[in-house]
C-alpha distance (Angstrom), angle and dihedral (degrees) to the residues before:
residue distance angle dihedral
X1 . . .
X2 3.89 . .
X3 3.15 126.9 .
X4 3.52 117.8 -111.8
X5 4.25 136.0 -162.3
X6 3.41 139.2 -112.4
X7 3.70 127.1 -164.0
X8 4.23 115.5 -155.4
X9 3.72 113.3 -178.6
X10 3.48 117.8 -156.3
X11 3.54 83.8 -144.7
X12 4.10 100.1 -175.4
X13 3.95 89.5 68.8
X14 3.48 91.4 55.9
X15 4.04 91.4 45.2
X16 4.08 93.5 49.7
X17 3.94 86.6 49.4
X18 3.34 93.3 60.0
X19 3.70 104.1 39.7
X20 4.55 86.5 51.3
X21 3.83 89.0 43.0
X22 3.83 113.6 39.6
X23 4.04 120.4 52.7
X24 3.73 125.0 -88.5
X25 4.30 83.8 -127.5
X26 3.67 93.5 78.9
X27 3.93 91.1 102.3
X28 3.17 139.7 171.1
X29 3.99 137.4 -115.8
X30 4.18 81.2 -88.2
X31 3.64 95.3 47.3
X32 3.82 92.2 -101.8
X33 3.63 122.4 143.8
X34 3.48 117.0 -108.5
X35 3.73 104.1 168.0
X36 3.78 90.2 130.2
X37 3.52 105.9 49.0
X38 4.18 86.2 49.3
X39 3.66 78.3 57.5
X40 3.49 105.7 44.1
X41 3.81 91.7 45.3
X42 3.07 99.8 51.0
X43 4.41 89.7 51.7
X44 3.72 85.5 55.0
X45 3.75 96.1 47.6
X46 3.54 96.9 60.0
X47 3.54 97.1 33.6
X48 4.01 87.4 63.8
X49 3.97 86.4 46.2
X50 3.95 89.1 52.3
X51 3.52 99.8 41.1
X52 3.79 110.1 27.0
X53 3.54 88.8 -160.5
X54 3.67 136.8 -158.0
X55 3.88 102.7 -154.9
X56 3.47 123.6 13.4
X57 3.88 135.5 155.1
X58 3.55 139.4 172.7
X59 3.72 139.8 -142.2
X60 3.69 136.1 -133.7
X61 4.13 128.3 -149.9
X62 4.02 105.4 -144.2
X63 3.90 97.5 140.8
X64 3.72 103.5 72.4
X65 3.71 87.7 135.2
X66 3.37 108.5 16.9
X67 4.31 106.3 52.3
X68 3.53 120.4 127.0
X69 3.87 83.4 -110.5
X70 3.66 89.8 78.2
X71 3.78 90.5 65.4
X72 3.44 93.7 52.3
X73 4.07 93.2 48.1
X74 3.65 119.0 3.4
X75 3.71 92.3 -145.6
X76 3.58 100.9 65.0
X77 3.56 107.0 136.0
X78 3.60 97.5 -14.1
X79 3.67 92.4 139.6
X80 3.53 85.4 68.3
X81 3.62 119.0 93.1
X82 4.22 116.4 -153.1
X83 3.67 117.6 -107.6
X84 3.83 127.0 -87.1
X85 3.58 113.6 -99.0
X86 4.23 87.4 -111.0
X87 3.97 84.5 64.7
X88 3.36 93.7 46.9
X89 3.32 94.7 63.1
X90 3.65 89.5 42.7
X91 4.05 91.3 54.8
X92 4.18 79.9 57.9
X93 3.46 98.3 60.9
X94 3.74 97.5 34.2
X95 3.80 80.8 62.5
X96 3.40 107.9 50.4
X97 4.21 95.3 37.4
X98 3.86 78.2 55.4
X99 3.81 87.3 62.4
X100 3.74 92.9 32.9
X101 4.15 90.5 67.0
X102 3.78 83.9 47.7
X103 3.90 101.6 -101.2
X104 3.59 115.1 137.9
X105 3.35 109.5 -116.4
X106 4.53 124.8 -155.4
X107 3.37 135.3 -168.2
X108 4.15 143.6 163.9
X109 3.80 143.6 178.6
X110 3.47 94.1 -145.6
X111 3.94 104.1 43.7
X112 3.77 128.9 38.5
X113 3.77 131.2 -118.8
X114 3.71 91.8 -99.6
X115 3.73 92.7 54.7
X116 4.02 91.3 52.0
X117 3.56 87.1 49.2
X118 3.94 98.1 48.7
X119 4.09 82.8 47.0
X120 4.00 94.4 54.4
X121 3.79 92.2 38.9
X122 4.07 90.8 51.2
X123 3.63 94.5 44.6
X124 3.55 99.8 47.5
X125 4.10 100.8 56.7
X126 3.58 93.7 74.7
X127 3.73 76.1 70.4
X128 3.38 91.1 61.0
X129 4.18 89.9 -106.2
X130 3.70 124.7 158.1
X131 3.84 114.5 -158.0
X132 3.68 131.1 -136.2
X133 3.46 106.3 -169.7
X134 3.99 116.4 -153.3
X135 3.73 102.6 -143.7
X136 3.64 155.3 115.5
X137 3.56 102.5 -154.5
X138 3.71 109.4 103.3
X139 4.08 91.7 -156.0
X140 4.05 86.7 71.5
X141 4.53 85.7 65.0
X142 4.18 85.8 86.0
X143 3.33 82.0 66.8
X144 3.63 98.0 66.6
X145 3.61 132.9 95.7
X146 3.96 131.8 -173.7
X147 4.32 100.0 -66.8
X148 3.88 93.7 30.8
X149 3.48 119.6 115.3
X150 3.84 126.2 -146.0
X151 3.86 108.1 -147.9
X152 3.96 124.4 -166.7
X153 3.98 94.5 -174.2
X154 3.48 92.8 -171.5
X155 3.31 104.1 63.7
X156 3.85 92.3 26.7
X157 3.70 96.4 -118.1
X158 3.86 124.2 148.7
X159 4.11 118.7 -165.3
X160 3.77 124.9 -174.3
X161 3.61 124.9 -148.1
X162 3.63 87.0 -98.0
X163 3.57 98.6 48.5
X164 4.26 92.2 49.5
X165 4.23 91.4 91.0
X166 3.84 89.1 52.0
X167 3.77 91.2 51.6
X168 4.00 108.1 30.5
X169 4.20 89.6 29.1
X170 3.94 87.5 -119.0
X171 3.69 143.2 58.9
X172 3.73 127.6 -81.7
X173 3.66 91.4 -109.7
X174 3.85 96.8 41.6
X175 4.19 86.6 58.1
X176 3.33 86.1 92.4
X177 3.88 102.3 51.5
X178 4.04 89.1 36.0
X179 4.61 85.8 59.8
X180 4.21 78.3 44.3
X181 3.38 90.9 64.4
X182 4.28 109.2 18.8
X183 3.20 88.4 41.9
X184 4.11 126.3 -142.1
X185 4.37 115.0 -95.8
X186 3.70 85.6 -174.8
X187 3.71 93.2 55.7
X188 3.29 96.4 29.0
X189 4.19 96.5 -123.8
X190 3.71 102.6 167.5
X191 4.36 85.8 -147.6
X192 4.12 111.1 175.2
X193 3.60 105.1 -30.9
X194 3.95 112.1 -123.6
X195 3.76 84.4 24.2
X196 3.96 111.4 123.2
X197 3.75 134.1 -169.7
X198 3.89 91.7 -95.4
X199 3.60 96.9 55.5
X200 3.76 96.8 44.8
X201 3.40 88.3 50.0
X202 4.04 90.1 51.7
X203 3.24 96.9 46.9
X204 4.02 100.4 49.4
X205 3.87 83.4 46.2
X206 3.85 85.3 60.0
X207 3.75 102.2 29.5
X208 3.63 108.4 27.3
X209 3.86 103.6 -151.6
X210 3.57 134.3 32.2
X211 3.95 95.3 -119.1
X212 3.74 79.8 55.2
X213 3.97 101.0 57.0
X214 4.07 87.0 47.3
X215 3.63 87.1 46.4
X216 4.26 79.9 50.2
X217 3.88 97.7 37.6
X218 4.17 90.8 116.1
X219 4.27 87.8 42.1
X220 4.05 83.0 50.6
X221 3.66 103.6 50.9
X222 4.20 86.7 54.7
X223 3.74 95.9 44.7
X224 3.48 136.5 114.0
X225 4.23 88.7 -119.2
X226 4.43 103.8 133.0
X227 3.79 96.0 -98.2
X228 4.30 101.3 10.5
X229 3.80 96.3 159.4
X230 3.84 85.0 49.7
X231 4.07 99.9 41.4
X232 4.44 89.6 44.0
X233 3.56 84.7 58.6
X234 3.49 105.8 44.4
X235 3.70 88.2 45.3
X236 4.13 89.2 50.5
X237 3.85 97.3 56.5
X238 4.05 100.6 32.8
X239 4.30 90.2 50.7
X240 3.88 93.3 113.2
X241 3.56 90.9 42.7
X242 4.37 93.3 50.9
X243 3.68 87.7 51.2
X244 3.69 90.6 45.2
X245 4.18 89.7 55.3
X246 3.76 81.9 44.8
X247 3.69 99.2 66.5
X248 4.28 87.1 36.3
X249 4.08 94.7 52.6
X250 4.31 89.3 41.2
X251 3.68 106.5 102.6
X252 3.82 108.9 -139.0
X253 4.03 117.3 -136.0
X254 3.51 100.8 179.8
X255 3.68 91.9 79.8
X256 4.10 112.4 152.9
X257 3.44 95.1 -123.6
X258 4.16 119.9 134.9
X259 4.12 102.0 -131.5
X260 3.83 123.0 144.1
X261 4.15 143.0 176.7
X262 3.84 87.1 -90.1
X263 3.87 98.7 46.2
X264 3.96 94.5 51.0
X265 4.28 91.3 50.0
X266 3.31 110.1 113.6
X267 3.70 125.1 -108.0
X268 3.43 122.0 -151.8
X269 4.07 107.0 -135.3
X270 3.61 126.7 -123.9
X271 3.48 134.5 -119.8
X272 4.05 93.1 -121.2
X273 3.71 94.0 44.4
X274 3.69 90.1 56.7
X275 3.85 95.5 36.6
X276 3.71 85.4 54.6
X277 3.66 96.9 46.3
X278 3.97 90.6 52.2
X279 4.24 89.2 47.3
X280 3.82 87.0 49.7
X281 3.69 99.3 57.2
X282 3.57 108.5 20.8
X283 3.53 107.4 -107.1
X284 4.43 122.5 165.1
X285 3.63 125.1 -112.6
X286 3.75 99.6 -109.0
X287 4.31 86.0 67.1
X288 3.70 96.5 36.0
X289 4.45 90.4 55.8
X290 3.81 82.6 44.3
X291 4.02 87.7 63.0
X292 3.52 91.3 34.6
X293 3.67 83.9 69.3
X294 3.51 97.0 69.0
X295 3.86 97.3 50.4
X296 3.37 127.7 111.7
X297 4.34 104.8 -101.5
């Protein structure tokens, strides 16, 4: 049996792009700004063009408060304030023109858009599925297997599982272990205070695993690391909280969402669906011939 592809946007990236980088005077009919969903739609449209894909999907954040991550640390994403009303109501649309040019679209309060994705990805290689996964968010590489495709759109950049360590300065499946210890800004992950990107990176190129550099801490302190004395004892007194970053950075793909084969096939969109969409919320002529494009004639 061939092997076949599966595209998984990680489609809030691609929604926050838009909204930082086009202006807030793309409105619609109702004087609503719509900069993001230009954005956004037009990402998707030539994404389809390039890719032509089988099976695609694309997942939604809506639990920036409310993941099971915030039970574990209360922190989680703190930093992170929640989203004007305006983008809101941009997220909306973003989600259902998704679904209008026939990409399944996912979502959850409880578990994040990485975790849907990891779920889909997981489920669908019994099926014999490869995944490309349409992202700039280097936490989604310990997803990838051998045949998987990392792809920062943006800056049109493709990465094999291979090619991760080269790019990210570990393997796919030490990502997780390297956020454990770096710690994540973005996400706010407290990882092993004092403990940069360069030393995580050293000391998973040595060690591995994080079990393994606890299971090393008295090797550590005597070694010829830059700064041993100083690394063994930040390591000693943060432990709980590197194990804690652990289970925030893991990507879960046991999420219960119901997904199949025949839900993530493609569907080319129609003319009337997207004519309708466009009617419904007020969108100009110049956007609504750019979806047209994708339609089936």
């Amino acid at each position: 049996m061939s092997q076949r592809q599966l595209y998984l946007i990680d489609a809030s990236i691609y929604i926050f792009r838009a909204w930082f980088s086009l202006p807030d005077s793309i409105l619609n009919d109702e004087g609503k700004p719509v900069n993001a969903v230009y954005g956004y739609a037009y990402f998707l449209c030539q994404l389809l063009e390039q890719t032509n894909p089988s099976h695609i999907a694309a997942a939604f954040d809506e639990s920036l408060h409310s993941s099971f991550r915030n039970k574990i640390y209360a922190d989680y994403k703190s930093n992170r304030e929640s989203a004007s009303e305006d983008l809101k109501y941009q997220f909306k649309l973003c989600r259902k023109l998704t679904e209008v040019l026939g990409i399944s679209a996912y979502s959850s309060k409880r578990y994040e858009a990485d975790d849907l994705i990891g779920t889909i990805s997981k489920r669908v290689r019994k099926n014999n599925f490869k995944t490309t996964f349409v992202t700039s968010d280097k936490d989604l590489s310990q997803l990838l297997k051998k045949g998987d495709v990392f792809w920062n759109y943006a800056k049109e950049k493709r990465y094999s599982y291979a090619e991760c360590k080269n790019i990210f300065g570990v393997k796919p499946e030490q990502m997780i272990d390297f956020l454990a210890l770096a710690g994540d800004s973005i996400d706010n992950i407290p990882g092993v205070p004092g403990i940069g990107s360069k030393t995580a990176i050293s000391l998973l190129a040595q060690y591995g695993s994080l079990v393994s550099i606890y299971k090393s801490l008295n090797e550590i302190e005597v070694s010829q690391l830059r700064g041993a004395k100083r690394i063994y004892g930040l390591l000693r007194d943060n432990q709980q909280l590197a194990f804690i970053s652990q289970k925030l950075a893991t990507i879960v793909c046991t999420a219960p969402i119901k997904t199949g084969i025949r839900k993530l096939r493609y569907v080319q969109p129609t003319g009337m669906r997207i004519n309708r969409f466009c009617n419904q919320y007020g969108l100009g002529d110049k956007l609504r011939q750019r979806l047209l494009a994708t339609s089936a004639n």
